[in-house]
FITORSE-958540 format. One record per residue (C-alpha): x, y, z. Coordinates in Angstrom, 1 decimal, padded with zeros to 4 digits. Layout:
! residues N
X|Y|Z
...
This chain:
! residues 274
187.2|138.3|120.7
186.4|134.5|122.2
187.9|136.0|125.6
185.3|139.1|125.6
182.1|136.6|125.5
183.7|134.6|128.5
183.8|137.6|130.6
181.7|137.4|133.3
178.3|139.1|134.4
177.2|142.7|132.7
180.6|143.0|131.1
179.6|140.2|128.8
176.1|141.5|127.8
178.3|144.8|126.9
180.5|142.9|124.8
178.3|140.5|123.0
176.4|144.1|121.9
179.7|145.9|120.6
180.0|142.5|118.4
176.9|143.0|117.0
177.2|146.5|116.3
180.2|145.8|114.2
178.3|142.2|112.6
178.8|143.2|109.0
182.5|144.1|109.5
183.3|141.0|111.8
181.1|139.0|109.2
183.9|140.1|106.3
186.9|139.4|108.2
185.5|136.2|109.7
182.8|134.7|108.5
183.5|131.5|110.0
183.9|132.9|113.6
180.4|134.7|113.5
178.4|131.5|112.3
180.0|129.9|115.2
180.5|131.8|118.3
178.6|135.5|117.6
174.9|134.3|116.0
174.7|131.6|118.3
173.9|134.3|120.9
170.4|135.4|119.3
169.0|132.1|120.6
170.7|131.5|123.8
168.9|133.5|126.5
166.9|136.9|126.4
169.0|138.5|127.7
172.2|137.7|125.7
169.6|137.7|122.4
168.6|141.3|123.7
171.8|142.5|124.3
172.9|140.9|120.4
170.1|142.7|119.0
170.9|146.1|120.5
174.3|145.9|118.5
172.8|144.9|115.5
170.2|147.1|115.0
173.0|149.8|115.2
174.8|148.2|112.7
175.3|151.0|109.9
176.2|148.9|107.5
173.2|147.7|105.6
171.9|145.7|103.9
174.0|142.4|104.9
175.4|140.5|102.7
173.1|137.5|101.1
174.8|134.9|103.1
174.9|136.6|106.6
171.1|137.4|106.0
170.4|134.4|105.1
171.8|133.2|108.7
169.7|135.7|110.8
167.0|136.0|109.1
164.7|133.9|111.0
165.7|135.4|114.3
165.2|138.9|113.0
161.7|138.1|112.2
161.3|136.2|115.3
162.9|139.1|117.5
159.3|140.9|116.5
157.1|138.6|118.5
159.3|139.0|121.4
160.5|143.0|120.5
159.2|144.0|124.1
161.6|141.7|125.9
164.4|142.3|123.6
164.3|145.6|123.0
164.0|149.7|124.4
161.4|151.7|122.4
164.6|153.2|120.7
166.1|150.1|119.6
162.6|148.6|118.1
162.7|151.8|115.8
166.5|150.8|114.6
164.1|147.5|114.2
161.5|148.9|112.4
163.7|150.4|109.6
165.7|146.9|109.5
162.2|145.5|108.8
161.6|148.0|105.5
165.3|148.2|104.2
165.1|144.4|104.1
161.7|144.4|102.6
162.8|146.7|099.4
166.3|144.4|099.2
164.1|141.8|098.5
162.6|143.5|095.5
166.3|142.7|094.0
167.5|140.3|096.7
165.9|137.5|096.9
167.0|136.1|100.5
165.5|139.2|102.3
161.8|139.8|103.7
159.1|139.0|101.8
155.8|140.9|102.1
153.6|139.0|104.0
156.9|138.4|106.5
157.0|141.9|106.9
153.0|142.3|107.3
153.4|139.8|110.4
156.1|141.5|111.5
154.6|145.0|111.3
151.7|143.3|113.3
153.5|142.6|116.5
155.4|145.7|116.6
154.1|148.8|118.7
153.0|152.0|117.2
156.0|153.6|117.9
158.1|150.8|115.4
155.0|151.3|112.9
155.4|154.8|112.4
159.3|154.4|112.2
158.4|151.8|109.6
156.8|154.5|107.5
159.0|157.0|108.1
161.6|155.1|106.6
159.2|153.5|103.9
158.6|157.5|102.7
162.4|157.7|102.8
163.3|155.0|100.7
160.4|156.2|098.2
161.6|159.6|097.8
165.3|158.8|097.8
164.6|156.0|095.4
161.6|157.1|093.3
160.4|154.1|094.3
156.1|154.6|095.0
155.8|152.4|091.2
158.5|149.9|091.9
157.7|149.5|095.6
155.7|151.5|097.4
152.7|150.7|095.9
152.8|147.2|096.4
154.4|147.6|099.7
151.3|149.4|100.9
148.9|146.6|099.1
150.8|143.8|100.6
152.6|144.4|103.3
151.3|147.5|105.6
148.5|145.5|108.5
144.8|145.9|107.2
143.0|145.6|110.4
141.0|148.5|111.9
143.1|148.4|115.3
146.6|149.6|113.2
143.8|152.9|111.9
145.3|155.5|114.5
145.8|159.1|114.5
149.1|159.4|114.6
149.5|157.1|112.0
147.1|158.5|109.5
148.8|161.6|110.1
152.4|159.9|108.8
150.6|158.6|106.1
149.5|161.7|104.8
152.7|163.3|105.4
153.8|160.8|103.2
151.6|161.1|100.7
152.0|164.5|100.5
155.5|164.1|100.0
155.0|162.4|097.2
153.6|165.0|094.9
154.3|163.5|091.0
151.8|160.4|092.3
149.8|161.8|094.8
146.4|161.1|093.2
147.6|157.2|093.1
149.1|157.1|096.8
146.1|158.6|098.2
143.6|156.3|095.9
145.9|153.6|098.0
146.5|155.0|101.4
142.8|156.1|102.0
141.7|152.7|103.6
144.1|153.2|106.4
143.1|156.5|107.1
141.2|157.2|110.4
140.0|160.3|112.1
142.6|162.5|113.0
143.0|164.5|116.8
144.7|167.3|115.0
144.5|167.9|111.5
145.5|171.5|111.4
149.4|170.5|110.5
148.4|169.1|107.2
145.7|171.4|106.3
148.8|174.5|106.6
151.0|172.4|104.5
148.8|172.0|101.8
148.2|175.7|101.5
152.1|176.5|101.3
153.4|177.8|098.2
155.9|175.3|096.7
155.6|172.2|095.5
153.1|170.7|098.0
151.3|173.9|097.2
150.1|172.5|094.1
148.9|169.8|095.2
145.5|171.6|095.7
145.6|172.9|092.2
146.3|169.5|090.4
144.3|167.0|092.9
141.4|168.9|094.6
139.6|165.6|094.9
142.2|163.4|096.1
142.4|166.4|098.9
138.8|166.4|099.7
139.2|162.7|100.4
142.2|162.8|102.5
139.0|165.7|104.7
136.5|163.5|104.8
137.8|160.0|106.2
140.4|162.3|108.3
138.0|165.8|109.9
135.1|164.5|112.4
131.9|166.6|110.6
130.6|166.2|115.0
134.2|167.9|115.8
134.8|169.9|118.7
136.1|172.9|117.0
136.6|174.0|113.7
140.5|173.0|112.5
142.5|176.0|111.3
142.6|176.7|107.6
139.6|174.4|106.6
138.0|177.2|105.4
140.4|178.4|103.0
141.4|174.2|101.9
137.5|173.9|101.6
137.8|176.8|098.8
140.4|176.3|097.5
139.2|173.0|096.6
136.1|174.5|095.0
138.0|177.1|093.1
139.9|174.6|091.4
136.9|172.3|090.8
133.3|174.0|091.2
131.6|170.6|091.0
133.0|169.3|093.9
131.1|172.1|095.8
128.1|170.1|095.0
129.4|167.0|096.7
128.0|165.7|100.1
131.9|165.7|101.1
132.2|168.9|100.9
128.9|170.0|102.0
129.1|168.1|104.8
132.6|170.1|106.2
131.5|173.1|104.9
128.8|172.9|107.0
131.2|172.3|110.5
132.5|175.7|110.1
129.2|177.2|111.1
128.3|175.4|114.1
């Protein structure tokens, strides 16, 4: 394996990135021989650190081990400041699921990503690794029934607070998530509403929550949760009237008449007449 980093020109870059797709194998076999000759490589050039990084974050094979982590760790959350260098769009969402998977090992592994590491890291990402992040947060939640245990103070302590991170398209995966997330949906959303914005399009999530199923009763057990999710997500000034408000709006006041009565409500009800 020496022979393949000595190589010269591209071929090298090629190899030093089929290394590090492999790292937790090599890492197993060797341990010895990665702490010398592989990791070395995250810190020599940007180029050989990019071309490192592109193997590892296609490394299937995780979480590492607590001593390989331990050896990488502060490059992985350096690679983040410096993820537009390093990295293709593609690569920084490999990234941005790294990011969470280490942050919920650390909830039983101490040698992985603490919160606020993963806030920073979150920070200097682009929106595109953010809303990988989340997809992969909402993941790990549902596979692991894991809002109580993790989510909740994942989204406390670790998702970015500041205004500029409020986007559309990210409000709209937070929903989604919430949604998802039907047992504790009234606590997620009494979470997740600080990050919500306006949203372009909100007629995707108004449909779902009028499907029958089990985000069909979502309506029927939180109506008020909903009509939050409508008010810091539907412009009241909007340009057209979003598909199924209407029926969402009543719904919401079938279920609870004295929400009618709220300026919330009044307030959207009010957008389908202009």
């Amino acid at each position: 394996m020496e022979a393949t980093l000595a190589v010269p020109g591209d071929a090298r870059y090629h190899a030093i990135a089929f290394l590090g797709g492999r790292l937790h194998f090599i890492f197993v076999v060797d341990s010895k021989w990665v702490s010398k000759k592989l990791l070395p490589h995250f810190l020599s050039d940007d180029r050989s650190s990019a071309a490192l990084w592109s193997g590892v974050v296609y490394d299937s094979y995780r979480p590492y081990p607590d001593q390989l982590f331990k050896q990488i760790k502060a490059e992985f959350l350096q690679v983040f400041s410096r993820s537009s260098v390093l990295l293709d769009e593609e690569s920084e969402r490999h990234l941005a699921t790294m990011l969470v998977e280490a942050t919920f090992v650390r909830t039983r592994r101490e040698r992985y990503i603490t919160f606020s590491e993963c806030r920073s890291a979150l920070q200097s990402m682009s929106e595109s690794g953010r809303l990988s992040a989340l997809w992969s947060t909402g993941h790990i939640l549902a596979k692991e029934n894991g809002w109580a245990s993790f989510g909740k103070s994942f989204f406390v302590k670790a998702w970015p607070r500041e205004t500029v991170y409020r986007t559309s398209s990210t409000t709209e995966s937070l929903i989604r998530l919430a949604t998802n997330l039907t047992d504790e949906f009234g606590d997620v959303v009494d979470v997740l509403e600080e990050y919500f914005t306006f949203v372009d399009h909100p007629d995707s999530y108004l449909f779902g929550l009028l499907q029958n199923g089990t985000k069909g009763k979502i309506l029927a057990k939180w109506p008020g949760h909903v009509l939050t999710i409508l008010a810091k997500t539907i412009r009241t000034d909007a340009p057209y009237k979003p598909y199924q408000l209407e029926k969402v709006l009543e719904a919401i006041g079938d279920t609870d008449n004295s929400l009618r009565s709220t300026r919330r409500w009044r307030a959207l009800h009010n957008l389908l007449s202009q």
